[in-house]
N, C-alpha and C positions, 0 to 999 in steps of 0.2 A: 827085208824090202825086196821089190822084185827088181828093180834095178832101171837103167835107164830105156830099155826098150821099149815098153809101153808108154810111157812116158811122151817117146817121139812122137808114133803115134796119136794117141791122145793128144798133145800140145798143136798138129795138124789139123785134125778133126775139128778142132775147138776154134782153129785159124778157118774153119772150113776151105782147109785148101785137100785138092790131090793129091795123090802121088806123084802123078805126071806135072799135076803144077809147080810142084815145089821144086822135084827133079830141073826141071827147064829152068825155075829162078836160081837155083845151086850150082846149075851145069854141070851135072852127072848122071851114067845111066841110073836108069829106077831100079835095074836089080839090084845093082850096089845099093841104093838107099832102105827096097824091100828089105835085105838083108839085116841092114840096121836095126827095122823095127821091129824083124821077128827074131831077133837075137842072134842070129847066123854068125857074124861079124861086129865088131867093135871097132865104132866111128871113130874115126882120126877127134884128135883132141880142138882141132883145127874148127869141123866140121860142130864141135861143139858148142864152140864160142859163137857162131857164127848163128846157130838154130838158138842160143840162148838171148843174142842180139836180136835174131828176128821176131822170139815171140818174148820180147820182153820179160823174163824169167830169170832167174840165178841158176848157173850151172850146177849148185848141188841140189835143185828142183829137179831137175833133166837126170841128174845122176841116181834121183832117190835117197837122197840122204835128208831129205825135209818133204814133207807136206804141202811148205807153204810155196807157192810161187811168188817170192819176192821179186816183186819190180826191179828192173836195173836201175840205177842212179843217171840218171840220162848228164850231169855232168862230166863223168867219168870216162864216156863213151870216146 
């Protein structure tokens, strides 16, 4: 699997959100989060829950360990 980089990416695109959108609703610069998506760096675990909350996904979606993008359980939340 390639891993969760493209992933980011992709789950943005699909939010049809920016870079610079997203960055602004995260509050961090967009090289840091470029970095993310081009594999440069590896997002805090933090930064994961947070983009797995946002686009309603399971973090082993985001990670590449599944296909599927299972919804979160919005009780759990």
């Amino acid at each position: 699997m390639a891993g969760y980089y493209p992933r980011l990416r992709d789950l943005r695109e699909d939010a049809d959100l920016s870079q610079t959108a997203l960055v602004n609703e995260l509050g961090m610069h967009k090289t840091t989060y470029t970095n993310y998506e081009q594999g440069k760096r590896e997002p805090p675990f933090s930064l994961i829950i947070r983009l797995a909350k946002r686009y309603n996904v399971s973090i082993d979606y985001i990670a590449g360990l599944t296909n599927t993008p299972t919804p979160l359980d919005k009780k759990k939340k």
